[in-house]
C-alpha positions in Angstrom: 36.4 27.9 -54.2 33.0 26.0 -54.2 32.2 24.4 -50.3 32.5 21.5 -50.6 31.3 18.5 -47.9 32.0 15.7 -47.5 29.7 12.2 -46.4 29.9 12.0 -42.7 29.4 15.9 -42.7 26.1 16.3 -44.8 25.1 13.2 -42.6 25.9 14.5 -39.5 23.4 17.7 -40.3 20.3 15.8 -40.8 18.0 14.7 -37.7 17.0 11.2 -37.6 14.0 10.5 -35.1 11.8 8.2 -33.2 8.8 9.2 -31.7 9.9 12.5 -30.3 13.7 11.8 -30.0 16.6 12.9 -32.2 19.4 11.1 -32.7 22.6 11.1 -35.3 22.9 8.4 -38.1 25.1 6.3 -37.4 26.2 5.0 -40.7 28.8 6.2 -42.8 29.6 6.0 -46.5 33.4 4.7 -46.8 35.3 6.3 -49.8 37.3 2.9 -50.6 37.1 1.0 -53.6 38.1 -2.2 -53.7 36.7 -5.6 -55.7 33.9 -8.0 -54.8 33.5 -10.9 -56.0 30.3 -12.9 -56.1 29.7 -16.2 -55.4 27.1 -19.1 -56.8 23.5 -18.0 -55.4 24.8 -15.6 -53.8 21.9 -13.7 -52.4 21.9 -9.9 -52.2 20.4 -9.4 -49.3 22.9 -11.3 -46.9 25.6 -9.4 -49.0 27.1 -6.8 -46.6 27.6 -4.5 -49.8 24.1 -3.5 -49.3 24.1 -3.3 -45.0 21.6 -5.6 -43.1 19.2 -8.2 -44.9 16.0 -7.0 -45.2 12.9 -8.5 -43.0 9.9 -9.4 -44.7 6.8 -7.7 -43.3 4.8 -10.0 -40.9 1.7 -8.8 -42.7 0.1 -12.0 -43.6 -2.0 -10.6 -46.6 1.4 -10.0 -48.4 4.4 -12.3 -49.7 8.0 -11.5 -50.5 9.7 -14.2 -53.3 13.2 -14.2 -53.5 14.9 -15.0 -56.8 18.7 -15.5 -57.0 20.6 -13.3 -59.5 24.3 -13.4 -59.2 26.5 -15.9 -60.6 29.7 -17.8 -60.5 32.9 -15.1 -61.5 31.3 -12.5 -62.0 33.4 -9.5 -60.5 32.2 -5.9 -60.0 34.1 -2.7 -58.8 32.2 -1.3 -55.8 32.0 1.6 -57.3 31.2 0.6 -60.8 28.4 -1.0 -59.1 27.1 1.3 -56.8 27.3 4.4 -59.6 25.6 2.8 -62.5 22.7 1.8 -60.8 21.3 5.8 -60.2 18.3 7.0 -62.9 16.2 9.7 -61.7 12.8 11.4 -61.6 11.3 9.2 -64.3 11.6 5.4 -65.1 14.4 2.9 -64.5 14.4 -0.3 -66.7 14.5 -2.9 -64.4 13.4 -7.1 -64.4 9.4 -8.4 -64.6 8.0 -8.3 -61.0 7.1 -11.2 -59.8 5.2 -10.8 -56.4 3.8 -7.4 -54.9 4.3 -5.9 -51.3 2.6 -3.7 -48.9 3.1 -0.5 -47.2 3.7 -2.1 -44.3 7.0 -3.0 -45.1 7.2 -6.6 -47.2 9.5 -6.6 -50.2 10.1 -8.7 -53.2 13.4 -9.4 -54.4 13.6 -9.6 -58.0 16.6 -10.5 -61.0 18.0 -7.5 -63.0 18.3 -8.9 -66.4 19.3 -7.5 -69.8 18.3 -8.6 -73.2 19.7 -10.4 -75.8 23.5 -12.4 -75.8 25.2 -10.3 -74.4 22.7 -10.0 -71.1 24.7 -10.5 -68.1 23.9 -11.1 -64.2 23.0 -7.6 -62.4 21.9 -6.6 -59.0 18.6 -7.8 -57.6 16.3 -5.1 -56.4 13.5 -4.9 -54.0 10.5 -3.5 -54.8 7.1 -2.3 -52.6 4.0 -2.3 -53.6 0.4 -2.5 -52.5 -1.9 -4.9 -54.4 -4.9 -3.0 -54.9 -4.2 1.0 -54.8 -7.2 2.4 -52.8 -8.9 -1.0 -53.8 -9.0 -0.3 -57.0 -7.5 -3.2 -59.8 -3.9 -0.7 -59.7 -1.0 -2.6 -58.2 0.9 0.7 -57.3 5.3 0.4 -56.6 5.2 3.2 -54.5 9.1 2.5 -53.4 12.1 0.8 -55.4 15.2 -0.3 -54.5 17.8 -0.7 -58.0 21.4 -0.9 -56.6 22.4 0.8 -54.1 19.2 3.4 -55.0 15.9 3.9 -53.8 13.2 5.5 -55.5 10.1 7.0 -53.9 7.6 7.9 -56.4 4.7 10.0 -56.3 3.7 10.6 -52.5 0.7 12.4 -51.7 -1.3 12.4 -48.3 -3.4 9.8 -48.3 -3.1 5.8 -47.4 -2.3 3.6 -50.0 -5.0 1.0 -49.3 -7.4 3.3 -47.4 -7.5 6.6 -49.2 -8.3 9.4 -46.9 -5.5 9.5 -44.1 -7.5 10.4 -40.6 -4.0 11.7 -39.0 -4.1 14.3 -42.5 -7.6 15.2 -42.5 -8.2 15.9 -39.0 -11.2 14.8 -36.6 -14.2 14.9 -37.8 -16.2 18.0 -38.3 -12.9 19.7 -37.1 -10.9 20.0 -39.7 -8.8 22.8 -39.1 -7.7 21.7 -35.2 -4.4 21.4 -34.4 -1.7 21.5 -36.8 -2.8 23.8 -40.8 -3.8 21.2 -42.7 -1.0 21.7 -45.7 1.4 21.1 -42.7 -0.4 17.7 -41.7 0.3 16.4 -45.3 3.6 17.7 -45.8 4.6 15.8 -42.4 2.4 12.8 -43.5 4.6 12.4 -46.9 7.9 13.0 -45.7 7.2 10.7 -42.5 6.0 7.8 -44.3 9.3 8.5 -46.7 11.6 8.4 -43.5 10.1 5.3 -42.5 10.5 3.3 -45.9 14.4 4.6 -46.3 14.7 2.8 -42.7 13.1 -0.3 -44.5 15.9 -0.3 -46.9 18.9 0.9 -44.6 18.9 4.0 -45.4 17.5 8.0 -44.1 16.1 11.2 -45.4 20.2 12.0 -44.8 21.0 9.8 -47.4 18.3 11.5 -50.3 20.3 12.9 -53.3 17.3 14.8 -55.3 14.0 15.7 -54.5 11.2 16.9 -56.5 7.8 18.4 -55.1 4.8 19.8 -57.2 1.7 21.8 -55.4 -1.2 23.2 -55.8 -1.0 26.7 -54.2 2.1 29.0 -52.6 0.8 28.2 -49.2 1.2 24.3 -49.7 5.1 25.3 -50.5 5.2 26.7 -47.3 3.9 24.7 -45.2 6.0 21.7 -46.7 9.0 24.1 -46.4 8.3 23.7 -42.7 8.1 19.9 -42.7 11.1 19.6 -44.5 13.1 21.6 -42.3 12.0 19.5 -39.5 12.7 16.2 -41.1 15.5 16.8 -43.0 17.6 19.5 -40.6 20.6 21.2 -42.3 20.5 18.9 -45.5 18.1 19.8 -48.1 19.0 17.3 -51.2 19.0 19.3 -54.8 15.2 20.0 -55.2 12.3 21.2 -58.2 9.6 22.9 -56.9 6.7 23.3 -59.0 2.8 24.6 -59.0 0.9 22.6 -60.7 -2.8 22.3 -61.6 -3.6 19.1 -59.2 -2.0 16.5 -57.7 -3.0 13.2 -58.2 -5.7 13.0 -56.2 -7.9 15.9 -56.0 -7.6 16.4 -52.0 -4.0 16.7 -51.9 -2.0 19.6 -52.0 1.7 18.5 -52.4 3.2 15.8 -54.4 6.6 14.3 -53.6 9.3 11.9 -55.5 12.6 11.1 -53.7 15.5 9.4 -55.2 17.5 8.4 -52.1 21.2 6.1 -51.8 22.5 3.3 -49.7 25.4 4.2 -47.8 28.0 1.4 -47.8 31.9 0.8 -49.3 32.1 2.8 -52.2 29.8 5.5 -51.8 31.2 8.9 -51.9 28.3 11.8 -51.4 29.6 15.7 -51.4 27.2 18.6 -51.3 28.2 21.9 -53.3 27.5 25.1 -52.1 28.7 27.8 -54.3 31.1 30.1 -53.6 29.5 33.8 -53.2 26.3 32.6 -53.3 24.0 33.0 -50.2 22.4 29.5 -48.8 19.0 29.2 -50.4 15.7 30.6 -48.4 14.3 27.2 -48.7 18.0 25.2 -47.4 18.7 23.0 -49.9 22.3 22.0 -52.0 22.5 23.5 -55.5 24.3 20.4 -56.6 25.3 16.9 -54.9 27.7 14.1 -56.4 27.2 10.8 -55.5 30.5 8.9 -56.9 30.9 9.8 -60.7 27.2 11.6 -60.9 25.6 15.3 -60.6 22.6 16.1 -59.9 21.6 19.9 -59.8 18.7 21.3 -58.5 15.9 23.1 -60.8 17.3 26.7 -61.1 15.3 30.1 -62.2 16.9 32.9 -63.9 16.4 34.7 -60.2 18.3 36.5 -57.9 17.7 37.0 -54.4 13.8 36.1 -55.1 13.9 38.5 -58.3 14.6 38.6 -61.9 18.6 40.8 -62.1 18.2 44.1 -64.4 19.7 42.6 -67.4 16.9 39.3 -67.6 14.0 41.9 -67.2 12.0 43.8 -69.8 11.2 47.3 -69.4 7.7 47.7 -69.4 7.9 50.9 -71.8 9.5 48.5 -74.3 7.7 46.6 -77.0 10.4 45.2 -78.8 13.9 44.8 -79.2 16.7 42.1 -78.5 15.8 38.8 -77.1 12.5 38.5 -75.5 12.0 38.1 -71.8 11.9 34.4 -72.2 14.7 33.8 -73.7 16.8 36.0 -71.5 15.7 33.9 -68.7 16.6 30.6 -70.1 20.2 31.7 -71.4 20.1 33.5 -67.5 19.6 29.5 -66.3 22.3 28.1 -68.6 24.8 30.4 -68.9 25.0 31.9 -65.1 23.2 28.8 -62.9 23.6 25.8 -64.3 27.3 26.1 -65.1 28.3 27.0 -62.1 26.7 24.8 -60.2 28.4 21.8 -62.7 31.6 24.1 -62.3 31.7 23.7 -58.7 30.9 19.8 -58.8 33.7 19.2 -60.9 31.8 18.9 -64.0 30.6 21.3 -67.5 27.7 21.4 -69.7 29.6 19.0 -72.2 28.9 16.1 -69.5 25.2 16.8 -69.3 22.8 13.6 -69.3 19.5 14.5 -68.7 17.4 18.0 -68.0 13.9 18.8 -67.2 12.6 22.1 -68.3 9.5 23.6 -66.8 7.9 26.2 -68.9 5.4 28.8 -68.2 3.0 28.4 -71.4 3.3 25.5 -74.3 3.8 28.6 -76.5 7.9 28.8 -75.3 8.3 25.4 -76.1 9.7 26.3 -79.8 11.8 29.3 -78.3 13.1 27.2 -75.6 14.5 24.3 -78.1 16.0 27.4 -80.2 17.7 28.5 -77.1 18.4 24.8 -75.8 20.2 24.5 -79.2 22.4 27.4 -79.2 24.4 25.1 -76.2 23.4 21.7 -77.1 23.4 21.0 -80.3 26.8 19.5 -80.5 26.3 18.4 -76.2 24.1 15.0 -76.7 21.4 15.7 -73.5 18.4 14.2 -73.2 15.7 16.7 -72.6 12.4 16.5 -71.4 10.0 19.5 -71.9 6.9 20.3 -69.4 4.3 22.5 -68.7 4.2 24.7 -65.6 1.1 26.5 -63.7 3.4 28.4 -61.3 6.9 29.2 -59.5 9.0 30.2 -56.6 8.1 34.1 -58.4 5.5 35.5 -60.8 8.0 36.6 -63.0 9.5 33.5 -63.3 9.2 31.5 -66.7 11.4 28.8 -66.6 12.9 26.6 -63.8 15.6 23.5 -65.1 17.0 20.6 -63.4 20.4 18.6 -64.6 22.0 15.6 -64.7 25.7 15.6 -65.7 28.5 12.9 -65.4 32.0 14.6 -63.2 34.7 15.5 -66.0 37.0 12.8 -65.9 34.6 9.7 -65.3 35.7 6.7 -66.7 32.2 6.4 -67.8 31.7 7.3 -71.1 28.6 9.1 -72.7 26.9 7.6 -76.2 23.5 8.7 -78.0 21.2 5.7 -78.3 19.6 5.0 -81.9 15.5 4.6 -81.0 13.3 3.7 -83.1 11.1 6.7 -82.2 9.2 9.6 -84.5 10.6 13.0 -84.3 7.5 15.0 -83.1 7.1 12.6 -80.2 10.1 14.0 -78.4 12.2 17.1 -77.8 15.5 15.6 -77.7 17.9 11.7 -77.7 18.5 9.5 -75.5 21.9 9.5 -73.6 23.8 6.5 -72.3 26.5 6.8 -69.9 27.3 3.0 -69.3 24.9 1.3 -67.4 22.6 4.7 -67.1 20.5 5.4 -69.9 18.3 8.6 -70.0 15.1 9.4 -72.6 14.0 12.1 -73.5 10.9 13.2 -72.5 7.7 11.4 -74.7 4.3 12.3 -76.6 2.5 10.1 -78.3 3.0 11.0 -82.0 3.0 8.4 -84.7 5.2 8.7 -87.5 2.0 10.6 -89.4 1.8 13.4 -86.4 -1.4 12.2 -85.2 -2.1 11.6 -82.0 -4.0 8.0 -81.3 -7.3 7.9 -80.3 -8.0 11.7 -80.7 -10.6 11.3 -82.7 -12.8 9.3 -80.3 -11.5 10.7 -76.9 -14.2 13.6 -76.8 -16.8 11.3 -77.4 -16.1 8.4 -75.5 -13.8 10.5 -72.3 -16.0 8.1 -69.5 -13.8 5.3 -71.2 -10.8 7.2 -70.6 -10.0 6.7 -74.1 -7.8 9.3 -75.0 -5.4 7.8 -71.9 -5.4 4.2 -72.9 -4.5 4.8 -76.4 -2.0 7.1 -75.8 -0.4 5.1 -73.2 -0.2 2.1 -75.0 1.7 4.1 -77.6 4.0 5.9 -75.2 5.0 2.6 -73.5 5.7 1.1 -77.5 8.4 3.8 -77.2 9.5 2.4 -74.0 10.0 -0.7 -74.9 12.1 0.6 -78.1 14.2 2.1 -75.7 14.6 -0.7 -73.9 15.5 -2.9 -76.8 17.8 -0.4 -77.9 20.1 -1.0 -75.1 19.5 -4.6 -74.9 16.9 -4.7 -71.6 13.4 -6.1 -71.2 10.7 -3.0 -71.4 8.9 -5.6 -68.2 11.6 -3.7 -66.3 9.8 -0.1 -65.6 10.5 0.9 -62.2 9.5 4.5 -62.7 7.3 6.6 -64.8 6.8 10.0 -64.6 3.4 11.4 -66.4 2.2 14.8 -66.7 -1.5 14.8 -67.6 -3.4 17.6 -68.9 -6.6 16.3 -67.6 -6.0 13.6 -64.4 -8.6 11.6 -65.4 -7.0 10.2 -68.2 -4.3 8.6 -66.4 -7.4 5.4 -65.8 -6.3 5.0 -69.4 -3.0 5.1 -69.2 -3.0 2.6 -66.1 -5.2 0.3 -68.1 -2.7 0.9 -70.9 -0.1 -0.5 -68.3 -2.5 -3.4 -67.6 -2.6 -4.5 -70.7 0.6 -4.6 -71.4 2.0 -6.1 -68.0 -1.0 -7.4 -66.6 -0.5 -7.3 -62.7 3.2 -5.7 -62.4 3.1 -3.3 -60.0 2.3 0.2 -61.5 5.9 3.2 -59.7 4.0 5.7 -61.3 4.4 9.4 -59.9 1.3 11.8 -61.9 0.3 15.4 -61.8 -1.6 17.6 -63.4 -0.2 20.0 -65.8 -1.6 23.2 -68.1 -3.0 22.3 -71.0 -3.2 21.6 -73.9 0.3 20.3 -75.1 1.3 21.5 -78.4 0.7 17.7 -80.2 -3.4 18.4 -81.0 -5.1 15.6 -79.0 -2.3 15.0 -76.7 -2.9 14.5 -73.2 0.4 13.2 -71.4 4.0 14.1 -71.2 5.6 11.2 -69.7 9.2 10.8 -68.3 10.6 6.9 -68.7 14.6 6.1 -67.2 16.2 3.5 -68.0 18.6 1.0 -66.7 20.9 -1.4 -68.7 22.9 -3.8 -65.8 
């Protein structure tokens, strides 16, 4: 039998501080379900669904605008509501943004609308921001609240206004006193993350995935350290990925969190499975929050090594499946269905997987073995290149989102409006959660637009702009797919082949949603993709409340 625990244990593993002290959390997530009705301007905030109201910052250069959302009759389940608000390490569709935030703390309360007649009211959300990222033009959502969830996107150690963080880079002309330098930024990210989880009512104990991409092995390590420190016992389901860079070029880890309120209604459970030694590295192979699974990125490894029957001999040339495609029907077949196994779920409730692959040239043998399970499972998939992993033999590494077997949620494929060369695989509703498929942009010719030019004109960042005003036309058919505004993006995931091309793709944003604040989260991946000209994976999740 899988282990199997509950709320108040996880929570009662994970160290919360201040300053130098420890202490327990002392909130816990109640398994009831009951009915809520809402009132006529009814604010969220002083709603005790969510826990305390949230403070404005006192930082005077900032503002927070309240808008009120909910309206007369209408009735929720608790745990209707709390459940469909999760999306993951992507994009959630979510209202226009109407005022921005700063680090410090302020917060914005904005409507959750949907599209068209049958739109209904939906929870507000809170969103942080700072104006002018690194005083640049960017207006950067580096934290969203949607629901009862909270997603950190795309932390890296440096200050948001400031740039270069003096606590990370050490004094000057001493770089390498006190604490390894890969340590100072690992602490700096996952400090700053404890402290905005506070902001919203929540902890590091309340995190329900994690994904990290470095530079170098040693930056994996060192963050290993910081983790343990902050996190204790519970490690969330996690990805860990080399990369080429981070977003900026002085970092060496890159961190995006998805975290939940605790409150009525909540039910969290971490899996361990059942003859299987904890992980080097701590963390869950699989957490349910309510009706959801999320399972962390698994390798066709075993105790830190490719099993006899995945591996080639090296005396062989030829013969039977290649070693690639052993490994990925090694991650399907003997990780990811247990893990779904044990958290009450199968592959036939899959919603969303991200595939890591060592070389753009497995992309085509990956789909054929994707297919060989999934081609009569609807799962959106989103394929991307990989520098490195946890081993050198490793090839492939896949994360998964799957619905529990019995939810009263029910899973549909999404018509979009979207060429077939820009994307590996369909988008996936399951009621208020809707998950693409990862995105190129292709037109309906194959071409890719503004390759032509890009070479020639690369200081305009041309190959960025034009491709991310094409990627974010496919957003917005999403969107209207399911009935939402495309001015909703919360989070966007984009894996760049050359990081100075994501100018372009923020002044793609720009143009489209002038000063919205930007919840990017971008690395650096091999290139080139296999689209001729293309330059940017990107990841969108949506939300229809």
């Amino acid at each position: 039998m899988p282990e199997i625990l509950k709320s108040s244990e996880i929570r009662s593993m994970v160290p919360t501080k201040k300053r130098t002290k420890f202490a327990f959390l002392r909130r816990k997530v109640l398994s009831s379900i009951d009915t809520l009705t809402f009132g006529t301007n009814v604010h969220l905030g002083n709603v005790g669904l969510l826990g305390k109201q949230l403070r404005p910052s006192k930082n005077r250069n900032f503002r927070e605008e309240h808008m009120n959302t909910l309206h007369e009759g209408n009735r929720m389940d608790r745990r209707d509501f709390f459940v469909k608000g999760a999306a993951l390490a992507g994009a959630v569709i979510l209202p226009s943004l109407a005022a921005r935030a700063d680090p410090a703390g302020s917060t914005v309360q904005l409507a959750q609308a949907g599209g068209g007649a049958s739109a209904r009211a939906g929870a507000a959300v809170t969103v942080k921001s700072v104006d002018r990222l690194v005083g640049t033009a960017i207006s950067y959502a580096y934290a969203v609240k949607a629901g009862p969830w909270i997603f950190l996107n795309g932390h890296e150690a440096y200050d948001f206004e400031h740039g270069l963080a003096p606590e990370v880079e050490g004094p000057p002309g001493h770089r390498l006193s006190g604490r390894p330098p890969l340590r100072r930024e690992a602490d700096y990210i996952l400090q700053r993350m404890r402290r905005i989880l506070k902001e919203f009512g929540a902890d590091l104990g309340n995190a329900v995935r994690v994904d990290q991409y470095y530079t170098m092995g040693p930056a994996v390590s060192a963050y290993h350290l910081a983790r343990f420190a902050e996190f204790g016992q519970f490690i969330p389901p996690s990805t860990s990925i080399i990369m080429e860079r981070c977003f900026t070029a002085r970092t060496n880890t890159h961190t995006s969190l998805l975290a939940v309120v605790p409150g009525p209604g909540v039910t969290v459970e971490g899996i361990r499975l059942p003859n299987q030694p904890i992980s080097a590295s701590g963390y869950f192979p699989a957490m349910v929050v309510n009706d959801l699974v999320f399972v962390a990125g698994n390798m066709a490894l075993k105790d830190g090594e490719l099993p006899p029957h995945v591996k080639i001999p090296e005396t062989r040339r030829w013969g039977g499946q290649t070693g690639f495609r052993r490994q990925v029907h090694t991650v399907i077949k003997e990780r990811l269905e247990p893990s779904l196994k044990a958290a009450g779920s199968a592959l036939e409730h899959s919603l969303k997987a991200q595939a890591y692959i060592r070389g753009v040239d497995n992309f085509p043998d990956f789909m054929d073995v994707w297919s060989q399970y999934f081609r009569e499972i609807p799962c959106a998939v989103t394929l991307v290149p990989a520098k490195d992993y946890a081993s050198s033999e490793g090839m492939i590494e896949i994360n998964l989102i799957a619905l529990k077997g019995g939810s009263t949620r029910r899973k549909e494929v999404v018509r979009v409006d979207i060429p077939g060369l820009a994307t590996y695989g369909p988008c996936v509703r399951a009621g208020d959660l809707v998950f693409a498929s990862g995105l190129m942009a292709v037109g309906r010719d194959g071409s890719v637009p503004g390759a032509a030019n890009a070479a020639a004109f690369d200081g305009l960042s041309l190959a960025g702009r034009a491709q991310g005003a094409m990627l974010l036309d496919y957003a917005e058919a999403v969107c209207k797919a399911v009935g939402v505004t495309s001015r909703n993006i919360v989070r966007a995931q984009y894996f760049m082949t050359d990081m100075k091309d994501f100018a372009g793709v923020a002044a793609a944003w720009s143009d489209r949603f002038g000063k919205q604040p930007h919840p990017f989260a971008a690395v650096q991946v091999p290139g080139p993709l296999p689209p001729s000209g293309a330059t940017v994976v990107s990841d969108f999740w949506v939300y229809a409340g």
